[in-house]
N, C-alpha and C positions, 0 to 999 in steps of 0.2 A: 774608556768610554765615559761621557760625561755623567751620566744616569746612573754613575756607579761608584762616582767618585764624593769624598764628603769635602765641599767647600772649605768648609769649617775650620777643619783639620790641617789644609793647606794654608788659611790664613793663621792659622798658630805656628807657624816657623817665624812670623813675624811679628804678633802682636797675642799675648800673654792669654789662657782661654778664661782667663778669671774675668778679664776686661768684656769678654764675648756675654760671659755669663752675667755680673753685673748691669748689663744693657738690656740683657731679657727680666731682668728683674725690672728694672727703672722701667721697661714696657710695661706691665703687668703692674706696678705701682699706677703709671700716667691714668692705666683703662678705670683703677681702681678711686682716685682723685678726678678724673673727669665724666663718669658715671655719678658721684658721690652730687657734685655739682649742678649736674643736670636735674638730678632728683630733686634738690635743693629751689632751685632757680624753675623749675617749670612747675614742679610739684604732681609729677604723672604716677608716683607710685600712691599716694594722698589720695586721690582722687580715684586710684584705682580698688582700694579699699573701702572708700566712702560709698564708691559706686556700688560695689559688691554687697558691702553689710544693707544698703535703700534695697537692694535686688531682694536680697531673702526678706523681706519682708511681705512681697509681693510672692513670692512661691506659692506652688497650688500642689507640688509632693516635697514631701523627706526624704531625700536618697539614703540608701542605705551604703552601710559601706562598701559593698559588693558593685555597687550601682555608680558608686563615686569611683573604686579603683578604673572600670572599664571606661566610661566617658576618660581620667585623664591618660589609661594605656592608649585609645584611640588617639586624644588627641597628639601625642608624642611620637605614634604614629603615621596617622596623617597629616596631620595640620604643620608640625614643627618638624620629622623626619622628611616627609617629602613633599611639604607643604602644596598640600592635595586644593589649598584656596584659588592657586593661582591658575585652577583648572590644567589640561592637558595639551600644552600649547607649549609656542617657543619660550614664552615668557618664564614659562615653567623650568623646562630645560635649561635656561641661559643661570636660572636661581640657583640649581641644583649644581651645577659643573662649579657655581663660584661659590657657592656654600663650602660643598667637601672640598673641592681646592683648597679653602683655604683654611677648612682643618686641617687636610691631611700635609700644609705648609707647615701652618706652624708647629704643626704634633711633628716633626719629622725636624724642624729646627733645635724645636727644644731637645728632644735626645738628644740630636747629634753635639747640639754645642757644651750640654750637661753631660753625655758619658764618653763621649767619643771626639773631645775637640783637642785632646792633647795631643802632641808631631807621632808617638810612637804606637797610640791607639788604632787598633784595627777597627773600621766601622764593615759592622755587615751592612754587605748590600744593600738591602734590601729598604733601608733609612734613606741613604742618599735617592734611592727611587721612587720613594715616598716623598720626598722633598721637591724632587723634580719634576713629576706627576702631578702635584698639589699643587707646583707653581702653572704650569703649565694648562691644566684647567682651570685656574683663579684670572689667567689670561685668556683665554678664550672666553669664560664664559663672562666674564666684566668687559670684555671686548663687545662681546654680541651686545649687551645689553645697552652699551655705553652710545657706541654707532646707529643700531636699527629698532630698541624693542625702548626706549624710554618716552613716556607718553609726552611730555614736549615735543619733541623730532617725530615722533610716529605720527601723531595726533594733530598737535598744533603747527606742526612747521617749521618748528626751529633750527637753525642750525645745529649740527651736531659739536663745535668749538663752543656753543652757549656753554658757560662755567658759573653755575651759582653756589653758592654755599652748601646746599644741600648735596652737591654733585662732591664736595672732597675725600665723602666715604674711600664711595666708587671708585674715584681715580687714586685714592693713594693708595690704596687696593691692589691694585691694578698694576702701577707703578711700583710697589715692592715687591713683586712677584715678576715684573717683567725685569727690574735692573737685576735683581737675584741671580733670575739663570742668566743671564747675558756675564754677570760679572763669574758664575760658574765655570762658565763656558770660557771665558778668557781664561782662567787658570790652569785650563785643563792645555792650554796651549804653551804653558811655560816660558812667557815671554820675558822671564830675567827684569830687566831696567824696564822695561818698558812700562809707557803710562796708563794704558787702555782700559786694564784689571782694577788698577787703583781709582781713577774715574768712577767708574761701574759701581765698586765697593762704598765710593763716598754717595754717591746717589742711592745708592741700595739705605743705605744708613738713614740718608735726609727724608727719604721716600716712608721709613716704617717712624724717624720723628713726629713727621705729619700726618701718618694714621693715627699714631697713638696718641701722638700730645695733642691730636685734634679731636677726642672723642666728644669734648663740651659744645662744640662747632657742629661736629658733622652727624650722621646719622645712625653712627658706630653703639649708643647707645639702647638705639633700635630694638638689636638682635637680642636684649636682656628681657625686653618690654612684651615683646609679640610671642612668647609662647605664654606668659602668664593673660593675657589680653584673651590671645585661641583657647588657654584654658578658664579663662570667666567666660565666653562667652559659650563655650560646651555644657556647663554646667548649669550655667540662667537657663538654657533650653532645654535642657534634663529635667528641671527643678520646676518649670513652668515659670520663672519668673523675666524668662528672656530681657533681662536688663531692662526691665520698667517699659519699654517697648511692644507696639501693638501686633498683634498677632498677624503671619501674611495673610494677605487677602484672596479671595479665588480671582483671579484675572483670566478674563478670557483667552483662549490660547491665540486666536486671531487676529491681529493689527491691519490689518492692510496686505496686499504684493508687496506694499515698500518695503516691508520690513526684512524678506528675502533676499531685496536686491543686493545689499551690501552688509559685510559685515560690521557689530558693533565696535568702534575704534574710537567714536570720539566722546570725552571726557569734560 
């Protein structure tokens, strides 16, 4: 069964697992030089301590330490575990499936191709299910999101083939998790000569070049930025100093009928 079997493992009868493992290091190298870059070049970690040290200045308490652990447990909680921002909707949903997707991808890559990528290694199960699980939701839920839930398409009308820059997260995302199990999946059919597997494997490969070596590009850097961001901005409102920003206002609860008729979509 494919869900049970380590890819990895199979492609070491043919190509050495040092090579496998050298390639998740040059990954994790690429993430480490093109986050480095982006800090450099936009200047968003800068700005986010400048921001911070102007914020306490304005504070109206002192947290105490007790007071600080809990605001950043909640936030690690809800903001960054099941990022409780994006409220209780699809959007939310489509976030989740492709989040842990795509830890439980790579967490499951990495073993396999570190302890268990030699021919005579036995992989417990339970890795290659992890693997295929995590691809599996990193496809679905970058699928949902890609198709029906991105505010362009949803909102404005675009078509859903619109490909900007900021979309190559998403789709090489998307795309190393779908050539993955496809190219899994051919192995488990032992097709000898045939080309179908080896295909699969080079797109599998070109697909995680262009996530990784695109982190300066795409929005991959993201994911480093937004929990320290959820947690300044837990804190300013802890602290009273809500990032130099005006306190909300009482707004009436009443707008209009109109505002019942439809829900809010556009942006």
């Amino acid at each position: 069964m494919m869900l049970t079997v380590n890819p990895f493992s199979i492609l070491a009868q043919t190509v050495s697992p040092i090579y496998m493992q050298a390639f998740v290091v040059a990954m994790v190298l690429l993430i480490i030089i093109g986050t480095l870059l982006d800090i450099i070049h936009k200047k968003n970690v800068k700005y986010f301590f400048q921001n911070a040290k102007k914020a306490k200045l304005s504070a109206t308490k002192t947290l105490s330490n007790g007071e600080r652990l809990a605001v950043i447990s909640k936030t690690i909680v809800s903001d960054i575990a099941t990022t409780s921002e994006l409220g209780a909707g699809k959007r939310r949903v489509a976030h989740l499936l492709g989040m842990y997707g795509t830890i439980l991808f790579w967490l499951g890559s990495a073993i396999m191709i570190f302890c268990y990528s030699s021919t005579d290694a036995e992989t417990p199960s339970l890795w290659p299910i992890i693997w295929h699980v995590g691809a599996i939701m990193t496809v679905v839920g970058g699928g949902w999101f890609w198709f029906f839930l991105r505010v362009d398409v949803y909102s404005e009308a675009q078509p859903w083939y619109r490909i900007i820059k900021a979309d190559l997260f998403v789709l090489a995302l998307v795309a190393s998790s779908f050539t993955g199990l496809v190219w899994s999946y051919l192995q488990t059919l032992n097709l000898n000569d045939r080309w179908d597997d080896k295909v699969f494997l080079v797109l599998f490969i070109v697909s995680n070049l262009i996530l990784f070596g695109g982190v300066y590009w795409s929005k991959f850097a993201h994911m480093f930025y937004k929990p320290g961001a959820a947690l300044q901005k837990n804190l300013a409102e802890a602290d009273g100093s809500r990032d130099n920003l005006p306190p909300e206002a009482d707004a009436p609860k009443q707008f209009g009928l109109g505002i019942s008729r439809e829900k809010p979509k556009h942006y």
